[in-house]
C-alpha positions as CSV (number, residue, x, y, z in Angstrom):
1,X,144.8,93.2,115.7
2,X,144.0,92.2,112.2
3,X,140.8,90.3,113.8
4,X,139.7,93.4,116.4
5,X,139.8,95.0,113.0
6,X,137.8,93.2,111.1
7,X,135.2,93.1,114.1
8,X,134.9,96.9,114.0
9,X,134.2,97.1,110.4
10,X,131.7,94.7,110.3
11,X,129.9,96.6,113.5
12,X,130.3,99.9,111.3
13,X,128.7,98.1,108.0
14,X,125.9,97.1,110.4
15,X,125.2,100.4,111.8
16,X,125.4,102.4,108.2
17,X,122.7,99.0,107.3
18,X,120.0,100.2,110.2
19,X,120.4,103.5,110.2
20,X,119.7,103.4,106.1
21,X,116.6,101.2,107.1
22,X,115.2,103.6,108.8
23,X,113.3,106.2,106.7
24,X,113.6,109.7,108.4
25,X,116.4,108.9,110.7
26,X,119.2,111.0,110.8
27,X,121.6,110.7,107.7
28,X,118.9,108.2,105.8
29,X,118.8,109.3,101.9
30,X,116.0,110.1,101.2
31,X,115.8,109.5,97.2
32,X,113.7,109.0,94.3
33,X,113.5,107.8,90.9
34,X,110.2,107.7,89.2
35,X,109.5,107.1,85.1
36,X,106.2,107.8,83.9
37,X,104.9,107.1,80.6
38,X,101.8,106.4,78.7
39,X,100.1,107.2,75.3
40,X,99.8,110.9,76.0
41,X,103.5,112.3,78.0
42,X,107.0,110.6,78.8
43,X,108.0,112.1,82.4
44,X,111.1,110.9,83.9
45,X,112.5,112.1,87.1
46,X,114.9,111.8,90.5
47,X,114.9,113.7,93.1
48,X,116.4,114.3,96.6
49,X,114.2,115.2,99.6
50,X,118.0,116.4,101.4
51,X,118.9,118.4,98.7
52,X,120.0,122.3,98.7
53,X,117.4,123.3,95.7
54,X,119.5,122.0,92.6
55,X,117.7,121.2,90.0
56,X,118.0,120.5,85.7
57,X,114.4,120.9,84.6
58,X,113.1,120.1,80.6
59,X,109.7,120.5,79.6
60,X,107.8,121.6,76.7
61,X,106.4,124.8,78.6
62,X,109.2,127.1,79.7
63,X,107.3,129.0,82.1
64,X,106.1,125.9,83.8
65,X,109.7,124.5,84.5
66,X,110.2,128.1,85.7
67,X,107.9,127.6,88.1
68,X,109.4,124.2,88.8
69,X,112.8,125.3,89.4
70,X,111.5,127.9,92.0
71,X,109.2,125.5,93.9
72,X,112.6,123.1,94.0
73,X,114.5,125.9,95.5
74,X,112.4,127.0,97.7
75,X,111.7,123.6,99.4
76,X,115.4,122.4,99.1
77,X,114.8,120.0,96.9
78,X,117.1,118.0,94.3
79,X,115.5,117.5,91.1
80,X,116.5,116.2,87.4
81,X,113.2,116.3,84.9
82,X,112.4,115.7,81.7
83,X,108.9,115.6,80.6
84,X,107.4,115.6,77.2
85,X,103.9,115.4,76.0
86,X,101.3,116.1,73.4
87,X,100.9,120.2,74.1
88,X,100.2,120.7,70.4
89,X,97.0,119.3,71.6
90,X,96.6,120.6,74.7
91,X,98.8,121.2,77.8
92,X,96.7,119.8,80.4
93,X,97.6,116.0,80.0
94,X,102.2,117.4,80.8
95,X,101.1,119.8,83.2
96,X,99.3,116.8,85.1
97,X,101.7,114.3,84.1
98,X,104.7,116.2,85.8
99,X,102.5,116.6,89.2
100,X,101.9,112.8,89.6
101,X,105.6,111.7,88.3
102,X,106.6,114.7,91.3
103,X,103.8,113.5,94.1
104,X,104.9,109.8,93.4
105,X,108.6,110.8,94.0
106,X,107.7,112.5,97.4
107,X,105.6,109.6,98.8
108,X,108.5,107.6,97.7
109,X,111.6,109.3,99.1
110,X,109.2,110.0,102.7
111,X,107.8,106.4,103.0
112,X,106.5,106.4,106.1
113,X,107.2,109.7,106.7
114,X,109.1,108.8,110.0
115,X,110.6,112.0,112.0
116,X,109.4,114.5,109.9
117,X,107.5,117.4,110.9
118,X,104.6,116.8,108.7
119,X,102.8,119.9,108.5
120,X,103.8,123.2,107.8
121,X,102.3,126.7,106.2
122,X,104.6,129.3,104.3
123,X,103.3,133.0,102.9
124,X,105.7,134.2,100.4
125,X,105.9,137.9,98.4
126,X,107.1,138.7,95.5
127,X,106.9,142.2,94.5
128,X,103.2,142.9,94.4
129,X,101.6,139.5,95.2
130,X,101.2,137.6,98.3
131,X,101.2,134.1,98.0
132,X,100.2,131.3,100.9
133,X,100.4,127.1,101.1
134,X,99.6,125.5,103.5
135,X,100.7,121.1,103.5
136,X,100.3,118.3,105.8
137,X,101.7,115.4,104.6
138,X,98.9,113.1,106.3
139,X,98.3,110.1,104.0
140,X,95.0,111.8,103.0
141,X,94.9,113.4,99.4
142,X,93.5,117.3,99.7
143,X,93.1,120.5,97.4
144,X,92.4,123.7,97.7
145,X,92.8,126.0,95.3
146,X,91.9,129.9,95.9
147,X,93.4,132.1,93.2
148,X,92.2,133.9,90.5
149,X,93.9,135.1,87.3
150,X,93.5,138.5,85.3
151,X,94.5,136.4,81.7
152,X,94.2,133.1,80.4
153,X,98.0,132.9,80.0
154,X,101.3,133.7,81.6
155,X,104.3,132.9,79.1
156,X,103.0,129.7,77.1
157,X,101.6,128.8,80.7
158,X,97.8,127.9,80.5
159,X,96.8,129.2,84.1
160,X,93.4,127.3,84.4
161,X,96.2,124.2,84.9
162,X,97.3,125.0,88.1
163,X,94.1,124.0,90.3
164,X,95.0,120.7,87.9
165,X,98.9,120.7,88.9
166,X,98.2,120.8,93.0
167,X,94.9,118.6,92.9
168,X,97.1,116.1,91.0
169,X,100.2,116.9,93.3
170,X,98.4,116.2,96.4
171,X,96.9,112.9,95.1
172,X,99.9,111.4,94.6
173,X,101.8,112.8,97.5
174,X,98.9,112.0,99.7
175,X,98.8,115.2,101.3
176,X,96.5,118.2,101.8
177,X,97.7,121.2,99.8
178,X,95.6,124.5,100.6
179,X,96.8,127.4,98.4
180,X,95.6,131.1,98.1
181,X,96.8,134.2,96.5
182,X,96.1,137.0,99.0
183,X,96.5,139.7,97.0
184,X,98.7,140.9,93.8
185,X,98.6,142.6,90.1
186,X,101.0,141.1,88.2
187,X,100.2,137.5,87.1
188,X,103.7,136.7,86.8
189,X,104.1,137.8,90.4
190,X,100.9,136.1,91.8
191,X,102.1,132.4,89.8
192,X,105.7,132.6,91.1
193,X,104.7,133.7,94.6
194,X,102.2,130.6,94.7
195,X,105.0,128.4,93.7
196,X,107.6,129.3,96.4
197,X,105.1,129.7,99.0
198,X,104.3,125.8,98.3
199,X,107.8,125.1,97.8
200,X,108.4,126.8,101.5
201,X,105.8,125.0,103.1
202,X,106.9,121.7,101.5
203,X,110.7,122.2,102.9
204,X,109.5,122.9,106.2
205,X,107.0,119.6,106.3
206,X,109.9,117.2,105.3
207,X,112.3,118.7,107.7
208,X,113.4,115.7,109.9
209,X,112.2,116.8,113.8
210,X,114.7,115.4,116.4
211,X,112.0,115.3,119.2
212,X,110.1,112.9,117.4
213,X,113.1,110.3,117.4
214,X,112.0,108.6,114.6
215,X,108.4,108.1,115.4
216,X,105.8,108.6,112.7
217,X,103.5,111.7,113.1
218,X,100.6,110.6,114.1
219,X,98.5,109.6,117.1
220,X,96.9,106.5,115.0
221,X,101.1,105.4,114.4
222,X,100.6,105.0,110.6
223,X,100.2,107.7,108.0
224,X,97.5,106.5,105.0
Protein backbone atom coordinates (compact mmCIF):
# COMPACT_ATOMS: atom_id res chain seq x y z
CA UNK A 1 0.00 0.00 0.00
CA UNK A 2 2.73 2.16 1.32
CA UNK A 3 4.61 1.44 -2.26
CA UNK A 4 1.24 2.03 -4.65
CA UNK A 5 1.56 5.18 -2.65
CA UNK A 6 4.60 6.23 -3.24
CA UNK A 7 4.12 5.37 -7.02
CA UNK A 8 1.17 7.81 -7.33
CA UNK A 9 2.98 10.71 -5.84
CA UNK A 10 5.86 10.42 -7.85
CA UNK A 11 3.40 10.23 -11.13
CA UNK A 12 1.60 13.41 -9.59
CA UNK A 13 5.16 15.35 -9.12
CA UNK A 14 5.82 14.33 -12.69
CA UNK A 15 2.70 15.66 -14.10
CA UNK A 16 2.78 19.21 -11.95
CA UNK A 17 6.87 18.98 -13.66
CA UNK A 18 5.43 19.00 -17.49
CA UNK A 19 2.61 20.73 -17.19
CA UNK A 20 4.95 23.78 -15.48
CA UNK A 21 7.29 23.24 -18.59
CA UNK A 22 5.01 24.14 -20.75
CA UNK A 23 4.54 27.85 -21.11
CA UNK A 24 0.75 28.67 -21.87
CA UNK A 25 -0.65 25.41 -20.86
CA UNK A 26 -3.36 25.31 -18.68
CA UNK A 27 -2.39 26.12 -14.96
CA UNK A 28 1.47 27.14 -16.02
CA UNK A 29 2.44 30.42 -13.94
CA UNK A 30 3.13 32.66 -15.83
CA UNK A 31 5.59 35.14 -13.78
CA UNK A 32 8.12 37.67 -13.85
CA UNK A 33 10.81 39.36 -12.15
CA UNK A 34 12.76 41.94 -13.88
CA UNK A 35 15.43 44.61 -12.14
CA UNK A 36 16.65 47.33 -14.25
CA UNK A 37 19.22 49.74 -13.40
CA UNK A 38 21.74 51.93 -14.89
CA UNK A 39 23.26 55.52 -14.44
CA UNK A 40 20.07 57.37 -15.11
CA UNK A 41 16.74 55.13 -13.19
CA UNK A 42 16.50 52.11 -10.69
CA UNK A 43 13.30 50.09 -11.94
CA UNK A 44 12.40 46.96 -10.23
CA UNK A 45 9.45 44.84 -10.83
CA UNK A 46 7.24 41.33 -10.75
CA UNK A 47 4.43 40.69 -12.25
CA UNK A 48 1.82 38.08 -13.04
CA UNK A 49 0.32 37.55 -16.49
CA UNK A 50 -2.77 35.43 -14.42
CA UNK A 51 -3.38 37.94 -12.17
CA UNK A 52 -6.94 39.72 -11.28
CA UNK A 53 -5.35 43.52 -11.74
CA UNK A 54 -3.55 43.92 -8.26
CA UNK A 55 -1.03 45.95 -8.31
CA UNK A 56 1.45 48.38 -5.65
CA UNK A 57 2.93 50.92 -7.96
CA UNK A 58 5.92 53.78 -6.81
CA UNK A 59 7.19 56.15 -9.09
CA UNK A 60 8.36 59.65 -8.97
CA UNK A 61 5.37 60.82 -11.24
CA UNK A 62 2.04 60.17 -9.62
CA UNK A 63 -0.01 60.59 -12.57
CA UNK A 64 2.05 58.14 -14.45
CA UNK A 65 1.69 55.24 -11.87
CA UNK A 66 -2.01 56.28 -12.14
CA UNK A 67 -1.98 55.45 -15.45
CA UNK A 68 -0.13 52.29 -14.54
CA UNK A 69 -2.39 50.96 -12.12
CA UNK A 70 -5.35 51.39 -14.60
CA UNK A 71 -3.56 49.72 -17.59
CA UNK A 72 -2.77 46.66 -14.84
CA UNK A 73 -6.46 46.50 -14.06
CA UNK A 74 -7.65 46.60 -17.05
CA UNK A 75 -5.50 43.79 -18.56
CA UNK A 76 -5.59 41.57 -15.29
CA UNK A 77 -2.44 41.96 -14.58
CA UNK A 78 -0.33 41.44 -11.15
CA UNK A 79 2.16 44.05 -10.70
CA UNK A 80 4.59 45.27 -7.76
CA UNK A 81 6.86 48.58 -9.06
CA UNK A 82 9.17 50.71 -7.92
CA UNK A 83 10.98 52.98 -10.20
CA UNK A 84 13.17 55.91 -9.57
CA UNK A 85 15.07 58.20 -11.76
CA UNK A 86 16.61 61.56 -12.44
CA UNK A 87 13.09 63.64 -13.22
CA UNK A 88 14.74 66.67 -11.71
CA UNK A 89 16.33 66.50 -15.05
CA UNK A 90 13.97 65.33 -17.11
CA UNK A 91 11.19 62.65 -17.02
CA UNK A 92 11.85 61.03 -20.25
CA UNK A 93 14.78 58.69 -19.18
CA UNK A 94 11.72 56.83 -15.86
CA UNK A 95 9.04 57.19 -18.16
CA UNK A 96 11.13 54.95 -20.66
CA UNK A 97 12.74 53.08 -18.16
CA UNK A 98 9.42 51.75 -16.64
CA UNK A 99 8.24 50.60 -20.30
CA UNK A 100 11.32 48.39 -21.06
CA UNK A 101 11.51 46.93 -17.24
CA UNK A 102 7.32 46.29 -18.14
CA UNK A 103 7.91 44.95 -21.98
CA UNK A 104 10.82 42.71 -20.68
CA UNK A 105 8.50 41.22 -17.92
CA UNK A 106 5.82 40.33 -20.60
CA UNK A 107 8.21 38.63 -23.14
CA UNK A 108 9.34 36.95 -20.08
CA UNK A 109 6.23 35.58 -18.36
CA UNK A 110 4.77 34.68 -22.28
CA UNK A 111 8.02 32.96 -23.57
CA UNK A 112 6.96 31.46 -26.39
CA UNK A 113 3.75 32.72 -26.26
CA UNK A 114 2.27 29.10 -26.50
CA UNK A 115 -1.80 28.95 -26.47
CA UNK A 116 -2.43 32.35 -26.25
CA UNK A 117 -4.54 34.26 -28.40
CA UNK A 118 -2.05 36.75 -29.59
CA UNK A 119 -3.86 39.49 -31.06
CA UNK A 120 -6.53 41.44 -29.80
CA UNK A 121 -8.06 45.20 -30.23
CA UNK A 122 -10.05 46.96 -27.28
CA UNK A 123 -11.92 50.67 -27.63
CA UNK A 124 -12.49 52.05 -24.20
CA UNK A 125 -14.60 55.48 -23.04
CA UNK A 126 -14.21 57.36 -20.36
CA UNK A 127 -16.51 60.17 -20.03
CA UNK A 128 -15.83 62.30 -23.06
CA UNK A 129 -12.93 60.49 -24.73
CA UNK A 130 -12.76 57.46 -26.84
CA UNK A 131 -9.72 55.61 -26.65
CA UNK A 132 -8.50 52.48 -29.04
CA UNK A 133 -5.30 49.79 -28.95
CA UNK A 134 -4.84 47.54 -30.96
CA UNK A 135 -1.68 44.47 -29.95
CA UNK A 136 -0.46 41.43 -31.52
CA UNK A 137 2.00 39.94 -29.64
CA UNK A 138 3.97 38.67 -32.90
CA UNK A 139 7.74 38.76 -32.02
CA UNK A 140 8.00 41.87 -34.29
CA UNK A 141 8.42 45.32 -32.32
CA UNK A 142 5.66 48.00 -33.72
CA UNK A 143 4.33 51.63 -32.75
CA UNK A 144 1.84 53.64 -33.56
CA UNK A 145 1.01 56.39 -31.97
CA UNK A 146 -2.14 58.70 -33.08
CA UNK A 147 -3.15 61.16 -30.33
CA UNK A 148 -2.91 64.58 -29.86
CA UNK A 149 -2.97 66.65 -26.62
CA UNK A 150 -4.52 70.16 -25.93
CA UNK A 151 -1.46 70.94 -23.04
CA UNK A 152 1.92 69.98 -22.51
CA UNK A 153 0.99 68.42 -19.15
CA UNK A 154 -1.54 66.36 -17.27
CA UNK A 155 -0.75 66.22 -13.44
CA UNK A 156 3.28 66.22 -13.34
CA UNK A 157 2.72 63.95 -16.50
CA UNK A 158 4.88 65.23 -19.49
CA UNK A 159 2.38 64.05 -22.32
CA UNK A 160 4.97 64.24 -25.25
CA UNK A 161 6.27 60.81 -23.24
CA UNK A 162 3.66 58.64 -24.16
CA UNK A 163 4.54 58.00 -28.03
CA UNK A 164 8.04 57.28 -25.93
CA UNK A 165 6.24 54.88 -23.27
CA UNK A 166 4.41 52.45 -26.09
CA UNK A 167 7.35 52.71 -28.72
CA UNK A 168 9.58 51.53 -25.87
CA UNK A 169 6.81 49.06 -24.62
CA UNK A 170 6.40 47.39 -27.81
CA UNK A 171 10.26 47.03 -28.22
CA UNK A 172 10.69 45.12 -25.48
CA UNK A 173 7.55 43.11 -25.61
CA UNK A 174 8.10 42.51 -29.17
CA UNK A 175 4.78 43.34 -30.23
CA UNK A 176 2.95 45.80 -32.45
CA UNK A 177 1.04 48.37 -30.39
CA UNK A 178 -1.29 50.71 -32.51
CA UNK A 179 -3.01 53.33 -30.36
CA UNK A 180 -5.44 56.29 -31.18
CA UNK A 181 -7.56 58.68 -29.42
CA UNK A 182 -10.79 58.92 -31.42
CA UNK A 183 -12.14 61.73 -30.01
CA UNK A 184 -12.37 63.58 -26.38
CA UNK A 185 -11.93 67.11 -24.35
CA UNK A 186 -10.62 66.42 -21.36
CA UNK A 187 -6.87 65.37 -21.35
CA UNK A 188 -7.26 63.51 -18.23
CA UNK A 189 -10.03 61.54 -19.97
CA UNK A 190 -8.26 61.08 -23.37
CA UNK A 191 -4.74 59.73 -21.26
CA UNK A 192 -6.73 57.33 -19.00
CA UNK A 193 -8.99 56.06 -21.80
CA UNK A 194 -5.68 55.26 -23.87
CA UNK A 195 -4.35 53.44 -20.99
CA UNK A 196 -7.26 51.05 -20.35
CA UNK A 197 -8.03 50.60 -23.91
CA UNK A 198 -4.16 49.14 -24.12
CA UNK A 199 -4.59 47.47 -20.86
CA UNK A 200 -8.00 45.73 -22.53
CA UNK A 201 -6.41 44.70 -25.55
CA UNK A 202 -3.38 43.35 -23.70
CA UNK A 203 -5.68 41.04 -21.40
CA UNK A 204 -7.45 39.73 -24.24
CA UNK A 205 -4.03 38.88 -26.32
CA UNK A 206 -2.54 36.86 -23.28
CA UNK A 207 -5.71 35.01 -22.76
CA UNK A 208 -4.72 31.31 -22.98
CA UNK A 209 -7.12 29.84 -26.15
CA UNK A 210 -8.01 26.17 -25.58
CA UNK A 211 -8.44 25.44 -29.33
CA UNK A 212 -5.00 26.04 -29.89
CA UNK A 213 -3.89 23.26 -27.39
CA UNK A 214 -0.78 24.61 -26.66
CA UNK A 215 0.51 25.40 -30.13
CA UNK A 216 2.27 28.65 -30.75
CA UNK A 217 0.29 31.27 -32.92
CA UNK A 218 1.73 31.24 -35.85
CA UNK A 219 1.78 29.54 -39.25
CA UNK A 220 5.82 29.87 -39.33
CA UNK A 221 5.67 27.74 -35.56
CA UNK A 222 7.96 30.30 -33.82
CA UNK A 223 7.11 33.80 -32.75
CA UNK A 224 10.49 36.32 -33.22
Amino acid sequence: MKREKGQERQRRQKRQRMLRKTVGSRGASRRSAVSRQTAETRVELRLNVDGSGRTKIETPIPFFSHMLDAFCRFANLDLELTAAGDVEIDQHHTVEDVALALGQALREALGERRGIRRAASASVPMDDALGFCAVDLSGRPFSVFDAKFGKERQGELELDLLPEFFRALANSSRANWHLRIEYGENEHHKVEALFKSAGSALGQAVARDGARAGAVPSTKGVLE
